[in-house]
C-alpha positions as CSV (number, residue, x, y, z in Angstrom):
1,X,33.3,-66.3,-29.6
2,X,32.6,-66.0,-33.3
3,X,33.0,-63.1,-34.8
4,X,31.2,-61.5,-38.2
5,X,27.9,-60.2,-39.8
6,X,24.8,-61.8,-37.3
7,X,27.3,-63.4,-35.0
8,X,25.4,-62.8,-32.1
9,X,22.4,-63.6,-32.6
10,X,23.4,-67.4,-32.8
11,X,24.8,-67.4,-29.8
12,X,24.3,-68.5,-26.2
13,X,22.6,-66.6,-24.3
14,X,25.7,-66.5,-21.2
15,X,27.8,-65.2,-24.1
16,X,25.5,-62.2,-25.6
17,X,25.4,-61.3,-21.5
18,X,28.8,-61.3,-21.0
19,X,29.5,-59.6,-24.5
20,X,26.9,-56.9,-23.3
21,X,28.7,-56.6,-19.9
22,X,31.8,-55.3,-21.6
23,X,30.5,-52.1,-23.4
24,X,30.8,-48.5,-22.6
25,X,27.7,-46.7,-21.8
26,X,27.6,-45.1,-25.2
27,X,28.3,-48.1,-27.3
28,X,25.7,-49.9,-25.5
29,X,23.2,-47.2,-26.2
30,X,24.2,-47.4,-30.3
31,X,24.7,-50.7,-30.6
32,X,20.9,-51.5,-31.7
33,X,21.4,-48.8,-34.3
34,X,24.7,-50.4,-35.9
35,X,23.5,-53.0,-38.1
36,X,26.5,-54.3,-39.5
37,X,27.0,-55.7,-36.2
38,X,23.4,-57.5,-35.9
39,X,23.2,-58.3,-40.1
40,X,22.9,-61.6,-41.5
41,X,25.3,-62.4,-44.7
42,X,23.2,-61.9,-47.0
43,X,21.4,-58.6,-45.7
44,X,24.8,-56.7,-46.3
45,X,25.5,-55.1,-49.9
46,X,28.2,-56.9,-51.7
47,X,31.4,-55.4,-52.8
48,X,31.6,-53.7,-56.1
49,X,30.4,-51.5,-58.8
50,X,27.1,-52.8,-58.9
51,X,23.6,-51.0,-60.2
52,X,21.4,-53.8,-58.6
53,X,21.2,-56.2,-55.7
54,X,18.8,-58.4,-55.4
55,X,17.9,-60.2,-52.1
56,X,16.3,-62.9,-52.6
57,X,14.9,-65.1,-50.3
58,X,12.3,-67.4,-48.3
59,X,9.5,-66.0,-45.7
60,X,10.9,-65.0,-42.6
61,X,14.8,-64.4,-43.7
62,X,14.9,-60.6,-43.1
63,X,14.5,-59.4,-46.5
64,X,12.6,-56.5,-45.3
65,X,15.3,-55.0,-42.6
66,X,18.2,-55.6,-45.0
67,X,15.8,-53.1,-47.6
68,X,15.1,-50.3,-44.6
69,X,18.8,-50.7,-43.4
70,X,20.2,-50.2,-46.8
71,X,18.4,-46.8,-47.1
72,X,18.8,-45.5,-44.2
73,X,23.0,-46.5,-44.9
74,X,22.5,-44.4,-48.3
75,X,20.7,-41.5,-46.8
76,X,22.2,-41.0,-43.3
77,X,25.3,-39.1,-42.7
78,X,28.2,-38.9,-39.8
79,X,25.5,-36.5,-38.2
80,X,22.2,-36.2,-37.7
81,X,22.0,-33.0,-40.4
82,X,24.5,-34.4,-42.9
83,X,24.1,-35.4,-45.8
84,X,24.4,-38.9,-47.2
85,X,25.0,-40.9,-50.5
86,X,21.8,-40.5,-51.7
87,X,18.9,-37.4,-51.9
88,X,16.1,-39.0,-53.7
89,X,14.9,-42.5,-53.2
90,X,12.0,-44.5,-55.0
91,X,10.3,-47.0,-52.7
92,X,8.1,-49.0,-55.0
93,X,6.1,-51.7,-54.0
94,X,2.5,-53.3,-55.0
95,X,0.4,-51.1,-54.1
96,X,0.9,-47.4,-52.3
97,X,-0.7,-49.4,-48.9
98,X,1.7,-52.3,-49.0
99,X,4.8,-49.6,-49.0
100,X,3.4,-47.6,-46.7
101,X,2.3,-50.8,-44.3
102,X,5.3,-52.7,-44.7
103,X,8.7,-50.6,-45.8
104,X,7.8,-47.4,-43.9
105,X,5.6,-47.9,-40.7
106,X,6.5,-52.0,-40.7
107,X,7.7,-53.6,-38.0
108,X,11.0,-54.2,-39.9
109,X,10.3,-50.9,-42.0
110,X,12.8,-47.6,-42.1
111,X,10.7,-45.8,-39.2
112,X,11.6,-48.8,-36.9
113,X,14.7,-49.2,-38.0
114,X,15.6,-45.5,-37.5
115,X,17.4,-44.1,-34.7
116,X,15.5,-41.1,-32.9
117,X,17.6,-38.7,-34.2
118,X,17.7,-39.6,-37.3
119,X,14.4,-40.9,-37.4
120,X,12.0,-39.4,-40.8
121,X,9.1,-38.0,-40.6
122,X,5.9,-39.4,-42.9
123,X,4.0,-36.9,-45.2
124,X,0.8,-38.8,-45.6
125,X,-0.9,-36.1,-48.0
126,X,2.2,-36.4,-50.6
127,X,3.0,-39.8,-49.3
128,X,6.5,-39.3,-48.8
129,X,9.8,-39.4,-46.0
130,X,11.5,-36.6,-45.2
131,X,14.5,-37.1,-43.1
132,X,16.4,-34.4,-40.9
133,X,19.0,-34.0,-43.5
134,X,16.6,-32.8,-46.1
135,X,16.4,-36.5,-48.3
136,X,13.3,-37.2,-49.2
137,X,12.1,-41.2,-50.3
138,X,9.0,-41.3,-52.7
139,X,6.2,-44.0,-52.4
140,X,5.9,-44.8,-55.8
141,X,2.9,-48.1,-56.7
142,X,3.5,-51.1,-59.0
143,X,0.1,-50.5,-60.5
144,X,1.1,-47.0,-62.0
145,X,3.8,-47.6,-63.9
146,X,3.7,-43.8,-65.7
147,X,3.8,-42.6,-62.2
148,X,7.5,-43.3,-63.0
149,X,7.7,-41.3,-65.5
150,X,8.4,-37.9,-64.4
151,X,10.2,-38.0,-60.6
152,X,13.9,-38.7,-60.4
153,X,15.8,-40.9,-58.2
154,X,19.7,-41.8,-57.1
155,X,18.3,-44.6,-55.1
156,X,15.5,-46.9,-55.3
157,X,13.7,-50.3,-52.7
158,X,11.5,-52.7,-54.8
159,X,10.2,-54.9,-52.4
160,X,8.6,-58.4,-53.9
161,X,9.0,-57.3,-57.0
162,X,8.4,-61.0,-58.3
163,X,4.2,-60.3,-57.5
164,X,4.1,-57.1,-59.0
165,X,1.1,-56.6,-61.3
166,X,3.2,-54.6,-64.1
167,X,6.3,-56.0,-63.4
168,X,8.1,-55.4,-66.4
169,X,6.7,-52.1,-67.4
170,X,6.9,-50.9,-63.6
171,X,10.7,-51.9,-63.4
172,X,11.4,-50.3,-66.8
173,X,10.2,-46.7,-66.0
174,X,12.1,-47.0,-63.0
175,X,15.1,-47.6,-64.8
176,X,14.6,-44.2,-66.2
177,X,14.1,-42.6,-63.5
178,X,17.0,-43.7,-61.6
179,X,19.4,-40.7,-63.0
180,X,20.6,-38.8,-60.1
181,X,24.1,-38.8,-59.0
182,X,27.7,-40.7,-59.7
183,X,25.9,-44.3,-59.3
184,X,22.8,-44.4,-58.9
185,X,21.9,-47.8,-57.5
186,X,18.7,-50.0,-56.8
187,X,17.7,-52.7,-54.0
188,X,15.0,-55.5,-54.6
189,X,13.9,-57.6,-52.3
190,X,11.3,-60.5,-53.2
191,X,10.9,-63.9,-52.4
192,X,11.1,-65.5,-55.9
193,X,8.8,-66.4,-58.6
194,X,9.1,-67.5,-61.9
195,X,8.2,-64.5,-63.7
196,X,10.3,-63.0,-66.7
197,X,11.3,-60.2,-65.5
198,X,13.4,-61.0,-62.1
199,X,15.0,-63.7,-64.5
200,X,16.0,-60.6,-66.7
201,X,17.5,-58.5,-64.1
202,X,19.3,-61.7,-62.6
203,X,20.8,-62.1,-65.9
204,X,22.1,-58.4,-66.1
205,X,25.8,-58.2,-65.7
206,X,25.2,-55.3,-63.3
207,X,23.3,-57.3,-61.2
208,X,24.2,-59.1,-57.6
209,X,22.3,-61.2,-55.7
210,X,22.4,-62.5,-52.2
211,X,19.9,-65.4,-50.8
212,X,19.3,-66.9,-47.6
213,X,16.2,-69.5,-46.9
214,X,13.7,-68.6,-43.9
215,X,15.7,-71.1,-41.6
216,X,18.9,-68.2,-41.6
217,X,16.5,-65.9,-39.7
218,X,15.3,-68.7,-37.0
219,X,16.9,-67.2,-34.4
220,X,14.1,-64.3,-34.8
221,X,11.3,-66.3,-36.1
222,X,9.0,-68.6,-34.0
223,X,10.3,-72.4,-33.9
224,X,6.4,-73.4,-34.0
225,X,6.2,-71.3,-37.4
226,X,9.2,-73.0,-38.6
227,X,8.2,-76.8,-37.9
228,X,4.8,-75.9,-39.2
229,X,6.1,-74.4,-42.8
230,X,8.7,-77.3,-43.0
231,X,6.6,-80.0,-42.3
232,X,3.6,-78.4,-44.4
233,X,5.7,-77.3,-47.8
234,X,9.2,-78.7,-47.6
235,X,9.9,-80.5,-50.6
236,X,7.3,-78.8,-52.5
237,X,7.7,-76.5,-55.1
238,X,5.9,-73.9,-52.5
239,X,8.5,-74.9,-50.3
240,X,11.7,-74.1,-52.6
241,X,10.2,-70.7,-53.3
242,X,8.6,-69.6,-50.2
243,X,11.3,-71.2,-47.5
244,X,14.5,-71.4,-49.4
245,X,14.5,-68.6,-51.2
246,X,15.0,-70.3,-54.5
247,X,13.8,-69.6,-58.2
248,X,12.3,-72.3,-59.6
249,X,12.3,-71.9,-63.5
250,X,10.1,-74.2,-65.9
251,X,12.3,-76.8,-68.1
252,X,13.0,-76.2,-71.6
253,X,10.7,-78.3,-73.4
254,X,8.9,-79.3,-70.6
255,X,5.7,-81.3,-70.9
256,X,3.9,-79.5,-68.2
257,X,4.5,-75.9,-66.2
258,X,3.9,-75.1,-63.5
259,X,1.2,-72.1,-64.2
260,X,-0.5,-74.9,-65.8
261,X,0.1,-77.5,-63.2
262,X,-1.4,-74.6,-60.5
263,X,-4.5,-73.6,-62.6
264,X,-5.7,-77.1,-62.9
265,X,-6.2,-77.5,-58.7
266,X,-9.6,-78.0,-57.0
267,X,-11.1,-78.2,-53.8
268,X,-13.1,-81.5,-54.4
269,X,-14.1,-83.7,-56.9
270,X,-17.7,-84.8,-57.9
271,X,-19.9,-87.3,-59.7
272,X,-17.4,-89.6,-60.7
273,X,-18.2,-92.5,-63.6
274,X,-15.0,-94.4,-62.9
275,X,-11.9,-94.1,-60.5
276,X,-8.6,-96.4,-61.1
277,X,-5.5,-97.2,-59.4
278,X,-2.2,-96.8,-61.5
279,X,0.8,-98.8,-60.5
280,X,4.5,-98.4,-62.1
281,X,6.2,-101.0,-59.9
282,X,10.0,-100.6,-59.4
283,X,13.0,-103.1,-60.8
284,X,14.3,-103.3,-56.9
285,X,14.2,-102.3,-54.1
286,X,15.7,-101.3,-51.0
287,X,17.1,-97.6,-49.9
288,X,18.4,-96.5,-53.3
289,X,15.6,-98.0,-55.6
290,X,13.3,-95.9,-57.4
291,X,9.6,-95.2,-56.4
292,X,6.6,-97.3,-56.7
293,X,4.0,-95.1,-58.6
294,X,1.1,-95.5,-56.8
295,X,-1.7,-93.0,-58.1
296,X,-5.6,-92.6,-58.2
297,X,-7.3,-91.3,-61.0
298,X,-11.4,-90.6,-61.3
299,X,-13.1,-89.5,-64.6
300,X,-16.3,-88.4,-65.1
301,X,-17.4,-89.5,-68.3
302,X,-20.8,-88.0,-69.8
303,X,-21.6,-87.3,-72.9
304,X,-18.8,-87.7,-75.9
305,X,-15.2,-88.0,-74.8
306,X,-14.2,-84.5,-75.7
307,X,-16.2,-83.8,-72.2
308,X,-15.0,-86.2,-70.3
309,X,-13.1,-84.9,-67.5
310,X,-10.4,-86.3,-65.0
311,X,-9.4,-85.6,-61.6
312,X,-6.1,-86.9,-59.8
313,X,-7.4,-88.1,-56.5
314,X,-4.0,-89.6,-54.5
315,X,-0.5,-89.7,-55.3
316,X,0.1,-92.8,-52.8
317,X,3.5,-93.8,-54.2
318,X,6.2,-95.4,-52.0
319,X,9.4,-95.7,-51.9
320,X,12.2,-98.7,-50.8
321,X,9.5,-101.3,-50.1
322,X,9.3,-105.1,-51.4
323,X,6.5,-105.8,-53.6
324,X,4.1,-107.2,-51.0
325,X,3.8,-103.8,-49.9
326,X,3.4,-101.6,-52.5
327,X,0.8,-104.2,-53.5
328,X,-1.4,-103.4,-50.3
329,X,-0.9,-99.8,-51.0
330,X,-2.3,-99.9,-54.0
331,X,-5.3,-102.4,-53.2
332,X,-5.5,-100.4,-49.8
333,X,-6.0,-97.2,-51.9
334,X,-8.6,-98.9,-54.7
335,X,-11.1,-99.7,-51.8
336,X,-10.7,-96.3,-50.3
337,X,-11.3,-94.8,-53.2
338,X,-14.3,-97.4,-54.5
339,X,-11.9,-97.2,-57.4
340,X,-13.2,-99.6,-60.8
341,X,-9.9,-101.4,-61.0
342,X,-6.3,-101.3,-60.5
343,X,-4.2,-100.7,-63.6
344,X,-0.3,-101.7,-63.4
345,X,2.7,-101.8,-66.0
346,X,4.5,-105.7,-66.0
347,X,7.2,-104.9,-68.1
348,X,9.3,-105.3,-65.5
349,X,7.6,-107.4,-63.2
350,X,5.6,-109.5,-65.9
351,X,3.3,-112.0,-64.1
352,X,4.5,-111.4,-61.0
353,X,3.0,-107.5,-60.7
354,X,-0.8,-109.3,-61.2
355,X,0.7,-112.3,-58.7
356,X,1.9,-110.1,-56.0
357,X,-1.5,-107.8,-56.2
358,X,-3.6,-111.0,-56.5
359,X,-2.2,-112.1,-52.7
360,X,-3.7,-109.3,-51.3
361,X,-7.1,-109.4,-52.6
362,X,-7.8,-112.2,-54.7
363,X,-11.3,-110.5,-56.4
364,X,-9.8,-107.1,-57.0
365,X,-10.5,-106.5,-60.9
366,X,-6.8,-105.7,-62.3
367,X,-5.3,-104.8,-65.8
368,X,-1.8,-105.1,-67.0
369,X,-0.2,-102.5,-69.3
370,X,2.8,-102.9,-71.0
371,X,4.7,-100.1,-72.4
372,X,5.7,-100.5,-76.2
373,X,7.1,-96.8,-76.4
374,X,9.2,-94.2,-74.6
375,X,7.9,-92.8,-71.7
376,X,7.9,-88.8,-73.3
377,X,5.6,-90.4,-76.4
378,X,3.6,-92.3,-73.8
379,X,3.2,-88.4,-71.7
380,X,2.6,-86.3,-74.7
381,X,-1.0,-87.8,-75.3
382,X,-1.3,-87.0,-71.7
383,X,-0.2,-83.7,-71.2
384,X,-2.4,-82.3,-74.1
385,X,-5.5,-83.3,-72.0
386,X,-4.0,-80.8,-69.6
387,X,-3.6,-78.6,-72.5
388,X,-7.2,-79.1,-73.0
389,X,-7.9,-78.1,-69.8
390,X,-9.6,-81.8,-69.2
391,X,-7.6,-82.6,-65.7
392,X,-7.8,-81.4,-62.1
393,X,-5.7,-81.6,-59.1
394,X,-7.0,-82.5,-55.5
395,X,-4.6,-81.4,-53.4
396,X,-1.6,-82.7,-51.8
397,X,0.4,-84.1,-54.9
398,X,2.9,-81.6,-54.7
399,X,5.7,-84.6,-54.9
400,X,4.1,-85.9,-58.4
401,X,4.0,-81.9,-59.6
402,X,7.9,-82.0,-58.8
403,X,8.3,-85.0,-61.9
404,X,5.6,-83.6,-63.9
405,X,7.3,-80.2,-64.5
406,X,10.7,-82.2,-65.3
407,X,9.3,-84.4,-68.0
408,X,10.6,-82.7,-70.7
409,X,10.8,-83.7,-74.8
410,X,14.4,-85.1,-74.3
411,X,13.6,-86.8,-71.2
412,X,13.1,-86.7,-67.7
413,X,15.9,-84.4,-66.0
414,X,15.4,-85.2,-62.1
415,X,16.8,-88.1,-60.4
416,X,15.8,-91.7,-60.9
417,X,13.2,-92.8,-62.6
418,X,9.8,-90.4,-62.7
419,X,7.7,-93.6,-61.3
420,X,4.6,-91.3,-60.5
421,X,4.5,-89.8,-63.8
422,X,4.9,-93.2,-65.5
423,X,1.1,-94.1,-62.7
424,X,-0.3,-91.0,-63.8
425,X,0.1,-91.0,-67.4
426,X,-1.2,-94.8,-67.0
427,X,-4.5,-93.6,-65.5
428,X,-5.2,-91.2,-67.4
429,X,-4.3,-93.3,-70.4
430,X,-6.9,-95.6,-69.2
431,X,-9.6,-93.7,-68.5
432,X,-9.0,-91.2,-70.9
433,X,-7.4,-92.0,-74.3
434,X,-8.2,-95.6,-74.1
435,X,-11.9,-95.2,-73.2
436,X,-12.1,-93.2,-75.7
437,X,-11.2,-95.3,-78.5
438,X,-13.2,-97.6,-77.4
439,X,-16.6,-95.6,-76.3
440,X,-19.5,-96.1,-78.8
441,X,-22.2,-93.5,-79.2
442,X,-25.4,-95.1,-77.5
443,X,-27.8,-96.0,-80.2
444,X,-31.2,-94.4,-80.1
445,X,-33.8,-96.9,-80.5
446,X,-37.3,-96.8,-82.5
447,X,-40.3,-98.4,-82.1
């Protein structure tokens, strides 16, 4: 039998029976109040002087309990009456709803987490706990940050602090406020975003943080929740936030981020003058070879070219096959799409790349591309129409997002080669900037 924080929880169920079996009548009656025994790793405080901790993680991984269990450890006592580590606590969330809905009366909140006896009673008018011992825990509303301003706290819960409205400004007056006692000390619990200030407070010497992905919880979460979200968003940049817990941080000099990349998504796309297929073939292939960048691109172009706007239909890029298959991937994609033609760079391939799509479908119109500059001078052009607010995302391209937001001015910094950028960039380039150059305002004739 293991032994440690959330031990038992994993285990079979013969072995939680027989465990159970063994206890005294009044250790089985405390033992769901002890939750040092039934804690995960990361829902226990760490060791040390610390001022924050931070728990950071995905959906699901029990980011909520390890908040209520940490007050109730800083304002219980031995005894019911007796006084803990802390008097006054700050529970701030969102909104005064979302505190009350989710850290008091949740099902993980500190009402369910209390023991009867210990249990605090909820002040609706002044919106306030007040447990047996006299502490009292204020609801306190990301939306008023001044509301900060005058109360005093020696602890403090911030739950997902990371979609706060006033973030920064709320977290600040808190600061301040948190005055009271030898160490006063402060709890956060948010699934991560990229937002300035949770990068700030991780950065803060006094700071701690644990992290655990949704899949750390399963044992209390529904496996028909977890196949679902893993097979939905895993992989995605969604995924990395909202399952494993992880902060995912724009590139320094990146060519795209991702508050643009999410602003540009639409439902559907309409009226459009011409669609094409990009192809960025790969040098091999085989398990460890880089991508085929298969992607479809429609524009609608009316009017002057400063109108024009694009829409990325399909990332249908593919991976480790021979070039008789990405060739009917990408024809099989330009007549589901009623795409105009199939676009393809041959620096690699040369003759071949036209040969190989040529086999499949002798009649489909096709034009070769070959790249005379670096692939960041060949994206810039690119990412300014995005800039411009000129391209749209259909969705389901999270994997081409992923390479977009780590094209960067000095380069590309994931792994291998960024194959669906390199298809993107030559769509757009074609419909776009190309079409441009060469579009002609229509004459208007006289009689």
């Amino acid at each position: 039998m293991r032994s440690g924080a959330g031990w038992l929880a994993l285990e079979p169920q013969e072995t939680v029976d027989a465990f159970v079996a063994g206890l005294s009548e009044g250790a089985l009656l405390a033992l769901p109040w002890i939750f040092e025994f039934w804690a995960l790793p990361h829902q226990l405080p760490p060791e040390g002087a610390w001022r924050t901790w931070i728990i950071m993680g995905g959906r699901g991984a029990g980011k909520t309990r390890a908040g209520a269990e940490w007050v109730r450890a800083m304002v219980e006592g031995s005894g019911p009456t007796d006084t803990g580590r802390a008097k006054r606590v700050a529970l701030v969330g969102e909104t005064v709803d979302q505190v009350r809905e989710v850290m008091v009366f949740g099902e993980s909140g500190i009402i369910a987490c209390s023991p009867p006896d210990r249990r605090p009673v909820w002040e609706a008018s002044r919106r306030r706990l007040v447990w047996p011992n006299g502490a009292v825990a204020q609801v306190m509303s990301a939306h008023d940050p001044e509301g900060l301003r005058g109360p005093q706290f020696d602890a403090a819960w911030a739950d997902e602090l990371a979609k706060w409205p006033k973030a920064r400004e709320t977290w600040d007056m808190l600061q301040f406020a948190l005055r009271l006692g030898p160490s006063p000390q402060a709890v956060v619990t948010t699934t991560p975003r990229n937002v300035g200030v949770l990068k700030a407070i991780l950065k803060n010497p006094s700071t701690v943080m644990t992290h655990a992905p949704t899949e750390a919880n399963r044992a209390h979460l529904a496996a028909s929740f977890l196949a679902e979200v893993q097979a939905r968003y895993g992989g995605t940049r969604q995924g990395a936030e909202e399952l494993q817990g992880l902060l995912v941080e724009d590139a320094e000099g990146a060519l795209w981020n991702w508050a643009q990349v999410e602003a540009c998504r639409i439902d559907e796309a309409r009226d459009l003058t011409r669609i094409v297929v990009a192809v960025d073939p790969p040098a091999s292939t085989g398990a460890g070879a880089d991508e085929c960048g298969i992607v479809v691109v429609g524009a609608k172009m009316d009017g002057p070219p400063q109108e024009w706007r694009a829409v990325v239909l399909e990332d249908a890029s593919v991976q480790g096959k021979g070039a008789a298959d990405w060739a009917a991937r990408a024809v099989d994609a330009f007549r589901r799409h009623g795409a105009d033609r199939i676009v393809a760079e041959v620096n690699m391939g040369g003759d071949m790349v036209q040969a190989v799509v040529r086999q499949v479908d002798p009649m489909v119109p096709f034009r070769a591309v070959r790249a005379t500059r670096g692939k960041v001078l060949r994206a810039e052009p690119v990412a300014a129409l995005y800039e411009q607010g000129r391209v749209s995302h259909l969705a389901g391209l999270a994997a081409l997002e992923e390479q977009m937001v780590q094209m960067t001015l000095g380069g590309y910094l994931g792994k291998g080669s960024p194959d669906r950028v390199d298809a993107l960039v030559w769509a757009l380039t074609d419909l776009m900037i190309d079409g441009a150059a060469g579009w002609r305002r229509p004459q208007v004739r006289t009689l």
